[in-house]
Every structure is written in C-alpha cells, then in structure tokens.
C-alpha positions as CSV (number, residue, x, y, z in Angstrom):
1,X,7.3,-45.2,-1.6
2,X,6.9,-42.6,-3.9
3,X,9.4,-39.9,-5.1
4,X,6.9,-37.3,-3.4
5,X,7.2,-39.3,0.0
6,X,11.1,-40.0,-0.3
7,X,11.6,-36.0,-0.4
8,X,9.6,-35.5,2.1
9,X,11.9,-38.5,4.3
10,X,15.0,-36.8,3.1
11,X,14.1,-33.4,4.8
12,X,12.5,-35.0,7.1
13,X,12.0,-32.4,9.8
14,X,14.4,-29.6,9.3
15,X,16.6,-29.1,12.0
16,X,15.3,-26.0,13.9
17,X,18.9,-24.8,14.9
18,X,17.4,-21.4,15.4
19,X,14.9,-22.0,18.2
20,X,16.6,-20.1,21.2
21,X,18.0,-22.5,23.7
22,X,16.2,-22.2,26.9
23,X,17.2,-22.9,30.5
24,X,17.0,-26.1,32.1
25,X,13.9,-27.4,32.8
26,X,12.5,-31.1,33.6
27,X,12.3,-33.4,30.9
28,X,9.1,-34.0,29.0
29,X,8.2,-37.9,28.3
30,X,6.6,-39.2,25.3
31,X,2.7,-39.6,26.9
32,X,2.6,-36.1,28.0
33,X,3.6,-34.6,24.2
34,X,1.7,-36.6,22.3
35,X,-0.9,-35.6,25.0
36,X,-0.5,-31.4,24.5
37,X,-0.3,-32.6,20.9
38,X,-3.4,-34.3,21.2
39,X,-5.3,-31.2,23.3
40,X,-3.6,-28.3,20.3
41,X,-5.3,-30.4,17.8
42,X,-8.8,-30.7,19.2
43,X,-8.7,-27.4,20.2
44,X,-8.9,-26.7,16.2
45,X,-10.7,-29.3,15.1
46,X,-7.9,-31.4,13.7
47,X,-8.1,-35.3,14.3
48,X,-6.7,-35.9,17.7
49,X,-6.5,-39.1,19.4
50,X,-2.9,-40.0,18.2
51,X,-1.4,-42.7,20.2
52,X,2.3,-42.8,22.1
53,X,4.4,-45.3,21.0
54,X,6.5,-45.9,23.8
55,X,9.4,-48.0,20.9
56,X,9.3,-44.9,19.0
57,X,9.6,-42.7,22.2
58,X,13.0,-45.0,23.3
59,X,14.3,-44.2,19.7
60,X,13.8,-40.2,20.2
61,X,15.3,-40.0,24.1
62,X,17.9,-42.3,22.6
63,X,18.7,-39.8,19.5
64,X,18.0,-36.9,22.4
65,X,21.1,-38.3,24.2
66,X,23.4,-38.8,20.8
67,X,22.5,-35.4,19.7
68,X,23.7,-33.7,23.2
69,X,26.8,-36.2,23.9
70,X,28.2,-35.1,20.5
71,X,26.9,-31.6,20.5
72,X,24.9,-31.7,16.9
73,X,21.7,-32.0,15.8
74,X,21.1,-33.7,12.7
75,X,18.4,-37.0,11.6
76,X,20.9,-39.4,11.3
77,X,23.4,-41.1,13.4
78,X,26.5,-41.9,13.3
79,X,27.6,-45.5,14.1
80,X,31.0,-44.1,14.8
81,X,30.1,-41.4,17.4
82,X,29.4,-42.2,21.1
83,X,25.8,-42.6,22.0
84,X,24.8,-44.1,18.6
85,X,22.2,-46.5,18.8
86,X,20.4,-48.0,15.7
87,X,16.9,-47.0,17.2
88,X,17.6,-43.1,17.4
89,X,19.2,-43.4,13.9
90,X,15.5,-44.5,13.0
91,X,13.7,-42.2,14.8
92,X,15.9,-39.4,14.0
93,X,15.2,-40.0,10.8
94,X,11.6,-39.5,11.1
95,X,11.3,-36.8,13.3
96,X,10.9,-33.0,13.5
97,X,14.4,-31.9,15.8
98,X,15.1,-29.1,18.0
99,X,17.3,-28.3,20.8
100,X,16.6,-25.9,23.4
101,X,13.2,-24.1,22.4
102,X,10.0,-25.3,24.1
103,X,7.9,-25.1,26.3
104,X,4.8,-28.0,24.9
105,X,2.0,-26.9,26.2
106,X,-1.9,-27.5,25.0
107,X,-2.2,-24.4,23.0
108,X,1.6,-24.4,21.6
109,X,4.6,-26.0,21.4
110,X,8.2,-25.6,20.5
111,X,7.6,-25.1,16.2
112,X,5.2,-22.2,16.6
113,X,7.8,-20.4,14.6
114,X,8.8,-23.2,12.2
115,X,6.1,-23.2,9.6
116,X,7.1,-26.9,7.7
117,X,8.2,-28.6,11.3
118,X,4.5,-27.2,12.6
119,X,3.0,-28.3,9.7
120,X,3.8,-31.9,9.8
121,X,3.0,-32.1,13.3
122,X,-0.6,-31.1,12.2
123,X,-0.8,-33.3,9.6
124,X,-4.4,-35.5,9.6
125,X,-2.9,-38.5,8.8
126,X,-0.7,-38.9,12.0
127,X,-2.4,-42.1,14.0
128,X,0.8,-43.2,16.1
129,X,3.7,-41.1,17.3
130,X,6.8,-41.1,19.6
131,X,8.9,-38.3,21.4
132,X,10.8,-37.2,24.1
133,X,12.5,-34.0,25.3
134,X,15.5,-35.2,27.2
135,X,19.4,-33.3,28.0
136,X,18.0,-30.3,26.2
137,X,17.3,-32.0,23.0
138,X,13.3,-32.5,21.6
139,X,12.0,-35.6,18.7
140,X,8.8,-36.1,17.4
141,X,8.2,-38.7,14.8
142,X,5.9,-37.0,12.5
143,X,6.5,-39.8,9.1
144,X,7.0,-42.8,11.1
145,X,2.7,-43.6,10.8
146,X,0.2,-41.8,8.7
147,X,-2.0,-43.8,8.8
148,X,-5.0,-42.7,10.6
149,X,-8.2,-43.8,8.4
150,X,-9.4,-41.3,5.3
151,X,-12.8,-39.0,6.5
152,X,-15.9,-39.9,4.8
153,X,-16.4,-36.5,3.1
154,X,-13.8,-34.4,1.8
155,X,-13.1,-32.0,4.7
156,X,-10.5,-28.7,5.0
157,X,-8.8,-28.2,8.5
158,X,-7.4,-25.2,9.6
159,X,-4.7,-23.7,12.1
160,X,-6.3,-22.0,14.0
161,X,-9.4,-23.2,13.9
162,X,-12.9,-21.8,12.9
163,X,-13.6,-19.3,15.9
164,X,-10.2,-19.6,17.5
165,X,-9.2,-15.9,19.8
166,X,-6.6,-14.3,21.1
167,X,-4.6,-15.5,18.2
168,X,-0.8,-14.1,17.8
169,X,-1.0,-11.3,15.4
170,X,2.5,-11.3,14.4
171,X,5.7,-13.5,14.4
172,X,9.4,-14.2,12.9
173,X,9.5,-17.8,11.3
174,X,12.8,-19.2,11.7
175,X,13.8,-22.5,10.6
176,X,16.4,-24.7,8.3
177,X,17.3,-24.8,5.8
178,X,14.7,-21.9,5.2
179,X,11.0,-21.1,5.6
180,X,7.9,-21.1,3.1
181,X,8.3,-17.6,3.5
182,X,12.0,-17.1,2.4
183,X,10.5,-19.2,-0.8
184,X,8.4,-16.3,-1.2
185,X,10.2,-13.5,-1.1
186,X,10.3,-12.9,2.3
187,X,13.6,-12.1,4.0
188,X,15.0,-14.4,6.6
189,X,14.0,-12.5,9.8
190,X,11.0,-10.7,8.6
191,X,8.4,-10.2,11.5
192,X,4.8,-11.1,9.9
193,X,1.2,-11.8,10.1
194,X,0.5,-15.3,11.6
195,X,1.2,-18.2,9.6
196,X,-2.1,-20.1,8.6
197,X,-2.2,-23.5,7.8
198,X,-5.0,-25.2,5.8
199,X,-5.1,-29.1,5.3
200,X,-7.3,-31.3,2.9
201,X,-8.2,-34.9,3.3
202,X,-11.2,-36.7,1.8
203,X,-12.2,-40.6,1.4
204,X,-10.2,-41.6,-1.5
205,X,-7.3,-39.1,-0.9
206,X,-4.0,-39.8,0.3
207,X,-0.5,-38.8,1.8
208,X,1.3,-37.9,-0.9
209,X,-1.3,-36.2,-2.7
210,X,-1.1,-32.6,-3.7
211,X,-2.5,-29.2,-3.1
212,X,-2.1,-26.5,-5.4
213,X,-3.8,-23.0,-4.5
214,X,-6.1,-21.2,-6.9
215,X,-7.2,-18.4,-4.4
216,X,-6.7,-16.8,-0.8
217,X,-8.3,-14.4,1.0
218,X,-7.5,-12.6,4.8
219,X,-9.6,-9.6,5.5
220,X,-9.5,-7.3,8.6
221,X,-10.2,-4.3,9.8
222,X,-8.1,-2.5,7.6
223,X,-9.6,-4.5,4.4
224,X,-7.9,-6.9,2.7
225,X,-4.2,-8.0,3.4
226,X,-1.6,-8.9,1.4
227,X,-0.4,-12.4,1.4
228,X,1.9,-14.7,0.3
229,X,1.0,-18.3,-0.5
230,X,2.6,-21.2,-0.5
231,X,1.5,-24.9,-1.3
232,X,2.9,-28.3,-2.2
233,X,4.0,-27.5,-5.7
234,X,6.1,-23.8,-4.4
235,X,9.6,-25.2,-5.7
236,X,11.5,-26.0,-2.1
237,X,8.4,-27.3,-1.0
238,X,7.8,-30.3,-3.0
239,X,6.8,-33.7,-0.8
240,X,7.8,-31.4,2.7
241,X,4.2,-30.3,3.9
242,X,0.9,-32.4,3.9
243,X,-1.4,-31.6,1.0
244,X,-2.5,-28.5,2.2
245,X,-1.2,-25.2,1.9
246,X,0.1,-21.7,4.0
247,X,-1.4,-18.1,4.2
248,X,1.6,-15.8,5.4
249,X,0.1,-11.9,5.7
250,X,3.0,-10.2,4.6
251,X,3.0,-7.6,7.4
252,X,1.5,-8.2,11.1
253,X,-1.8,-8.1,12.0
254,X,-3.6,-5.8,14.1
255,X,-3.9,-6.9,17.5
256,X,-7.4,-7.5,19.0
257,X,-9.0,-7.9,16.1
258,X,-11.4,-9.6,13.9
259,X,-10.1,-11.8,10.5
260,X,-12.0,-14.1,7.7
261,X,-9.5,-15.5,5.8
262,X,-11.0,-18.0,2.4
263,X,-9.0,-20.0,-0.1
264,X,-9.7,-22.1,-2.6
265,X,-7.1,-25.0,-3.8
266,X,-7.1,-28.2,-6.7
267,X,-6.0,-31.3,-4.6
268,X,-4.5,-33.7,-7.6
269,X,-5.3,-37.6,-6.0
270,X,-3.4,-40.5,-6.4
271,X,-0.4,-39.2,-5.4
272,X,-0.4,-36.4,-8.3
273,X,-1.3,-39.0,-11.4
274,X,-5.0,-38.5,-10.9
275,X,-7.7,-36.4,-11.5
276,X,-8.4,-32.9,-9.4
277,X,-10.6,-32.0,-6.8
278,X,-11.8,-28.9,-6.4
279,X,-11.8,-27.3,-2.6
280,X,-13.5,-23.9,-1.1
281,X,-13.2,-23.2,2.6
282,X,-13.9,-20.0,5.1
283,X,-13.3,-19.2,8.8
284,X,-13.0,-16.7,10.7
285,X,-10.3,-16.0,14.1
286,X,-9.4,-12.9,16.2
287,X,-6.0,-12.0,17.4
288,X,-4.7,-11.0,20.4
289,X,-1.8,-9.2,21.4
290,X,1.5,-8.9,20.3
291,X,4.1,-11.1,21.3
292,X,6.5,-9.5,23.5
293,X,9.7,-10.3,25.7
294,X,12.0,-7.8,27.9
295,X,15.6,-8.6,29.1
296,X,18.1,-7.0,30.8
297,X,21.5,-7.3,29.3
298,X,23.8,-5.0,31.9
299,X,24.3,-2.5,34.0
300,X,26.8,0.1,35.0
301,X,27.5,1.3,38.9
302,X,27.5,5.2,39.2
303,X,27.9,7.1,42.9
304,X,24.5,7.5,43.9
305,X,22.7,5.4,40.5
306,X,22.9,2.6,38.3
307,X,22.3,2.6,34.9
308,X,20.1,-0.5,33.6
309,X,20.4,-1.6,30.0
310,X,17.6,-3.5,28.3
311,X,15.5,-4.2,25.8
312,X,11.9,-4.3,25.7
313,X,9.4,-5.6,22.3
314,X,6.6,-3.2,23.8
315,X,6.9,-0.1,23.7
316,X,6.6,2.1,27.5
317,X,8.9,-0.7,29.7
318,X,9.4,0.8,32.7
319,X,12.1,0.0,35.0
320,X,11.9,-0.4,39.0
321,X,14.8,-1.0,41.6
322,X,13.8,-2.5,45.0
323,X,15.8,-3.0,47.8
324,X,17.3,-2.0,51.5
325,X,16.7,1.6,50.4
326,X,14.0,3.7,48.8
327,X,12.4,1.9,45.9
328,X,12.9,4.1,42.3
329,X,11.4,3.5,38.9
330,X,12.3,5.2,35.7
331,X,11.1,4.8,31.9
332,X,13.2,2.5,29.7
333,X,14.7,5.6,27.1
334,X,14.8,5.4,23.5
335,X,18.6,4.1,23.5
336,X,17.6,1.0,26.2
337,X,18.8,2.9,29.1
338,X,17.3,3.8,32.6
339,X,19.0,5.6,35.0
340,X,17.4,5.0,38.9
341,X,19.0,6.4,42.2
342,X,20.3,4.4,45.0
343,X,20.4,5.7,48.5
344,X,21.9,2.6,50.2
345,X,24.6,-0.3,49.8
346,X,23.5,-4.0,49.6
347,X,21.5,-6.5,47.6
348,X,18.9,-4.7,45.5
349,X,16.4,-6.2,42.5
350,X,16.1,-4.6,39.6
351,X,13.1,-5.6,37.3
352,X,12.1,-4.6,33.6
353,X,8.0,-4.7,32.8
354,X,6.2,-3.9,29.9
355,X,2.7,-4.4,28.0
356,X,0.0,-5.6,29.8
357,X,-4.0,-4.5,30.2
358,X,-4.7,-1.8,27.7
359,X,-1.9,-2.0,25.4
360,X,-1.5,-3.9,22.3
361,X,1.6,-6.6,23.9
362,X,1.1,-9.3,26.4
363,X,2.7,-8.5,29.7
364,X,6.2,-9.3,30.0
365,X,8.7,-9.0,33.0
366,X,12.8,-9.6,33.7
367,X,14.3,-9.3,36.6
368,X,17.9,-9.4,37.9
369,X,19.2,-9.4,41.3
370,X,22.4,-6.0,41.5
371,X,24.6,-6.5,44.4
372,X,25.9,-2.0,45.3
373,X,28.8,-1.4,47.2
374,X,28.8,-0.4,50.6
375,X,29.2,2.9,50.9
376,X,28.1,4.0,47.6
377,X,31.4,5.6,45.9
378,X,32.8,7.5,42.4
379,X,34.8,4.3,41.0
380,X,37.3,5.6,38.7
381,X,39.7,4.7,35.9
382,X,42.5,2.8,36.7
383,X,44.9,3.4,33.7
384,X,47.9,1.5,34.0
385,X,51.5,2.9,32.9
386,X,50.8,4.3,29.3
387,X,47.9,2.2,28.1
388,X,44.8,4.0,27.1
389,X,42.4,1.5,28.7
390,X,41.9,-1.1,30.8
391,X,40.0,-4.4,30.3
392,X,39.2,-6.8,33.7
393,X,37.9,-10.1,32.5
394,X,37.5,-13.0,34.9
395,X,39.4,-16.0,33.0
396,X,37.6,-18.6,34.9
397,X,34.4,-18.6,36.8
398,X,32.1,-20.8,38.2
399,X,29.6,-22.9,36.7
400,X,26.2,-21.3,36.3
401,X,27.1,-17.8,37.0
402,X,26.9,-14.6,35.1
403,X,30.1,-12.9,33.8
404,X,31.3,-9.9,34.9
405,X,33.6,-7.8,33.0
406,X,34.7,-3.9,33.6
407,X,36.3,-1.5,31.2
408,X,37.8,2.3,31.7
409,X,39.7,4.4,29.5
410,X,41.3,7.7,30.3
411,X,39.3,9.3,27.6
412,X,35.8,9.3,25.7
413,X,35.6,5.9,23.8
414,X,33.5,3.6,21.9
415,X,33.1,0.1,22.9
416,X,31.6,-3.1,21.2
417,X,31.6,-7.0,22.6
418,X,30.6,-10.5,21.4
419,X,30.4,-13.7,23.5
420,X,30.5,-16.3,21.4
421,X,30.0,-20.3,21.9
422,X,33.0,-22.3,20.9
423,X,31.3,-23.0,17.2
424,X,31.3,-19.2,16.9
425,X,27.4,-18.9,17.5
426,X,26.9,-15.5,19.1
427,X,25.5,-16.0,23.3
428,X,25.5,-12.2,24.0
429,X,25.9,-8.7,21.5
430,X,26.4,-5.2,22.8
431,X,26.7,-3.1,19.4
432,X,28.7,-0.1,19.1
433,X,28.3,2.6,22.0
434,X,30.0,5.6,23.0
435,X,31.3,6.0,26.8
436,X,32.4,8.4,28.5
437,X,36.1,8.4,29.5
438,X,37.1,8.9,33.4
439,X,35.1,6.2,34.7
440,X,34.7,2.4,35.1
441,X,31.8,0.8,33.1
442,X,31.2,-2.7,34.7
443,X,28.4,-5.2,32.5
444,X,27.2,-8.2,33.6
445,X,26.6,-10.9,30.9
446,X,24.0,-13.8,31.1
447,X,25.3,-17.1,29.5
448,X,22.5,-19.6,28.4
449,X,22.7,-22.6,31.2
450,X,23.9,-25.3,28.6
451,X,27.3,-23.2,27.8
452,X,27.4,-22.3,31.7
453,X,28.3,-26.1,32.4
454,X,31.8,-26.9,34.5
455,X,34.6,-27.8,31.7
456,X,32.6,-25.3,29.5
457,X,33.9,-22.2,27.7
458,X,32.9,-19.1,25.9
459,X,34.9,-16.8,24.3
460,X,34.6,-12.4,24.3
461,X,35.3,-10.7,21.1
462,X,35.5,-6.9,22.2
463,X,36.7,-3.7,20.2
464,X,37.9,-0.7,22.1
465,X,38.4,2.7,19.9
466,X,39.8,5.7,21.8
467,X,42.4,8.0,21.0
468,X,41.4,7.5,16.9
469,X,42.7,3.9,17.4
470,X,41.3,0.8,17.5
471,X,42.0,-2.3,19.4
472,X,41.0,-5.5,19.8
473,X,40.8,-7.6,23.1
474,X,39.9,-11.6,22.8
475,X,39.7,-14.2,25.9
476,X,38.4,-17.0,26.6
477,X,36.6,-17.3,29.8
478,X,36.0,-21.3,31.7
479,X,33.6,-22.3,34.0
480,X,34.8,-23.9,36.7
C-alpha cells in the first residue's frame, strides 16, 4: 500500500455530519444502491456495472446499527461499545458515512453536496461494492475494490457528463472535516456554482496516481466564470480524491442555461514516481433551476387571522389556508410573514408554495395542518402576580408530535429561542424578533423524527427582553 493510498484509507470517507437528517423512511438494501449507483454513472458515461457484494453489504447494515445504537458516526468501531461487530469495523473503515440525508435515486444520491464523499463514489476504478441504509444510518464502501480493469486509451470522465441538462446551477457543499472548496478560499457555507468533477484513467495508469491541473475553463452566457480548482496535489487533498480533479464556479450559475467548461491536467503514473501524461478535455451541460425548499416554522392565532411564518429559497412564495371556511391566500412578506383571515373554527391546512413554471427555482411546497378555536376569540396575556411574562411549555409530550409553546408579556418585547438536541446541535432557531405586548403568541415547533422518539429529549434555550431586561428561560421537554 502506498503512503498516497494509506491517506486516502485514513480519511476514508469523511463523516458527512452535516447532511440534514431526514424523516423516516424505508430502508434501502445493498442491490438497489449499487443499482441507482450504477444508473447515475451511466447516465454520464462513467464505468458502470459495479457489482453488490452482499459480505460487504452485512458489514455496512452491521456498522449502520453500531453507529445508531451508540448514537455516533465515525469509520471505526469500538469493540467495547454495544453493537460492535468486527465486519462493520471493516467496512466502516472503507466507506463514505452519513446519517439521515438521502434520498438514492438514479440521477442523485445522498453526497450531492459532499464534493470528496461524491467523488469517490465516482471513481472509475470501483468494480465491487457493498452498502446499506438501515435505522437512519447510510455506508458505501468506496476503497474496499478498485479494481475494475484499466481502459485501453487514456480517457477523461466527467460529472455531469458531455450533454447532461437541467443541471443544478448552484449549491452549498457541506462536509467534514472540510470541503475542496474551504481549501480554496471559500468559506464554509458559501452557496456556489456546481461542483464539476473530472477523472482520468488510461491503460498503464493506476489508483494512486496523480492529477495536477494546468488549466480550466467554464464559459456561459455571461462569459467566462471564475473558478476555483482543486486537484490531488491541493494540500488537504493529498491521496483523498481519484486522480482527477474539481471545477467549483465561485458564484452560482445562471439557471437555464448553456455552459462549456475545458481543462487541461499532467497525470504523474506510477503512483507519482513516473513520468507525466499530458490530458486536454471539453464538454458542454445546461443547467436548470435553482434548488429551492419552503418550510413553515410557526404560527401565531389572532381573532379573526393567523399569522404563518416561513421561509421560502424562491423568491414570490405564496401562502394559502384551506379549510371549513372561506379559503384565503396571501404573499409570503419580506420578514417571512403572511397574515390570512379565518372566518370559522376547526381543522384548517395551511400550505407554503413557491417556484415553479416560468421562474428560475424548482417548485417547492410545505404544508401543515392549524387546528382554530371554536369560536374564533382575542386570547390575551395572562400575566401572573408581578412577573412581566409568561412562558407555557409542555414538559412532556408524546412521541412524534410537534411542540407547542406560548408566550405573553404585558408589554412590547423581543423574543429569541433554540431547540437544541441533547449534544447541543441546534433542531429549530427563531432569531431575534420584536412582539407586540398584550397578547399571546403561540409557535409550533417541528422536531426531526429521530429526536421525536419515546425516552427522547430536546431541550429550549429562549431569551425574553422586556421592560430593558433580559431573561433567560431553559427546559427540557420528553417525549413520552
């Protein structure tokens, strides 16, 4: 094993703690990932055909099921934690890891976002592989066998592909312990152009060979765009990616639009002892629309309205309320607010669109079902002896439900909550907000289904400022 190929071993594939955990969903076996793989790859020209090894699977739903017993995700195991089993040690070990994230698909799957994890997936080389998705943990073994017979021409394959549409125009990598781009000079949580990936292989080349770029190209409508490049010698890198290297436009891409990126790299053989080869390569995609996602993250009961608070990626989200009364739509305002009338008590829908035909971001829709009181009433203040406030937050409640907290104050305040899972990561954020005093503000807080378990707990961070003094509330609310 070289020192090249024992870096890249170490790093493996770095944890991607900062893929959003998603709800759950049914498991996904080894055949059918290695199966979307399989289709992505095509789809772009990039040797397919890689076969499932169902050993290799066992070892990933095995490390799946130490990783959510114990609550981590990391390569290795521990042989003194429950769950450990000597084959997920192994195949942790060589494996790209995430937890929540997903979906796989035959156009994506759950490292669109992580540039190195992605890139080892893609790598030519890959002949046999094992994975599983399992108790909201995901492995792929991406270094366990590379060993997929050279071309017999020097060849240059690309992510996308030569032709590919409807490509995303923009995205925010995220990945540990960084990203090529952070490398770079690009900030953690930088929205982007695309990443593009280019990978060289020829008949006398081999795994631990190395790229090294001499010139990149990406030209639009607008000209040409500024990039940043990284390859297998950009320090951090060293040993992590296939010999290839990445194209990162520094800003995103117009949507719906045409694209010829070229490049130009030296690919040192024999593992970086032997001589260089020269490669050229040009192709041409066209994006499509922006990436976008809505969600709702409250409301507040008024006589006669509600006030929906949400957050939309496209601009022009509108709002609509449907129920056992008059349906009512209103435009999302620049603070994340829409106010809609309600004639009636009962159990009414309240939905958040944007994007779509004829604008520049996909269509995206939440929705959230608003229970209104019966008749429809002011519900005011209750200030209790001298304190300036009150706070009503449910201690327990029951597993899979939403939380539901309410706050008043006698006078004009500002207000400002966390909800944090027990290692402190931050579930929920509603920044710093001025409220009108008089009245009681009720929000409604969705907690991702993992930390919604029975015997789970979160905990509320809030800050209350009224009267020119501050005060700080914290709870911890169970699920039951």
């Amino acid at each position: 094993m070289t020192a090249s190929t024992r870096r890249w071993t170490a790093l493996g594939a770095l944890c991607l703690a900062a893929l959003a955990v998603a709800p759950a969903r049914a498991d996904v076996s080894g055949p059918e990932i290695v199966g979307f793989l399989n289709a992505q790859r095509a789809a772009h020209g990039i040797p397919a055909g890689i076969a499932e090894d169902p050993v290799l699977s066992d070892g990933c739903a095995k490390h799946n099921r130490y990783g959510a017993v114990n609550g981590i995700l990391e390569h290795g195991e521990d042989p003194s934690l429950p769950a450990y089993t000597p084959e997920g040690d192994q195949a942790g070990r060589t494996s790209v890891l995430y937890a929540g994230g997903g979906p796989w698909g035959a156009e994506r799957n759950p490292f669109e976002t992580a540039p190195i994890h992605l890139h080892q997936l893609l790598a030519p080389r890959i002949d046999r592989m094992g994975a599983a998705e399992n108790e909201g943990y995901g492995c792929a073994t991406t270094l366990a066998s590379r060993n997929r017979p050279a071309p017999a021409a020097d060849v240059t394959y690309t992510y996308p592909g030569d032709g590919a549409r409807g490509w995303p125009a923009d995205q925010t990598a995220r990945e540990l312990p960084y990203t090529p781009g952070e490398l770079l000079g690009i900030p953690e949580g930088t929205r982007t152009g695309p990443y593009l990936y280019a990978m060289f292989d020829g008949p006398d080349l081999t795994v631990s060979d190395t790229a090294r770029a001499a010139a990149a190209t990406l030209t639009g409508p607008d000209g040409p765009v500024e990039l940043a490049v990284a390859d297998n010698h950009t320090p951090g890198l060293e040993g992590f990616l296939p010999p290839g290297l990445e194209l990162i436009p520094r800003s995103p891409l117009r949507a719906n639009a045409t694209y010829t990126a070229t490049l130009r790299a030296d690919v040192t053989t024999e593992g970086g002892s032997g001589p260089q080869r020269a490669f050229e390569h040009r192709w041409t995609f066209i994006t499509g629309q922006f990436e976008n996602a809505v969600r709702i993250t409250g409301y507040v009961l008024w006589p006669g309205n509600i006030t929906v608070r949400a957050q939309s990626r496209a601009p022009g989200a509108v709002v609509t309320l449907t129920g056992p009364g008059t349906s009512a739509s209103a435009p999302l305002s620049a603070d994340g607010t829409a106010t809609i009338g309600v004639d009636r008590g009962g159990t009414w829908n309240a939905c958040v669109r944007s994007g779509g035909a004829g604008s520049d971001h996909r269509a995206a829709e939440a929705c959230q079902t608003v229970t209104i009181p019966a008749p429809i009433a002011s519900n005011p203040a209750v200030v209790a002896g001298d304190s300036p406030f009150t706070v009503d937050v449910p201690r327990r409640v029951r597993a899979g439900r939403r939380i539901r907290l309410t706050v008043s104050a006698r006078e004009r305040f500002e207000l400002a909550f966390r909800l944090l899972a027990p290692n402190g990561r931050t579930l929920t954020r509603y920044p710093r907000t001025a409220l009108a005093g008089g009245r009681a503000w009720t929000f409604t807080l969705r907690v991702p289904a993992r930390h919604a378990r029975r015997g789970r707990s979160v905990r509320l961070r809030m800050t209350i400022v009224t009267g020119g003094t501050r005060h700080a509330v914290r709870r911890t609310i169970r699920f039951r």
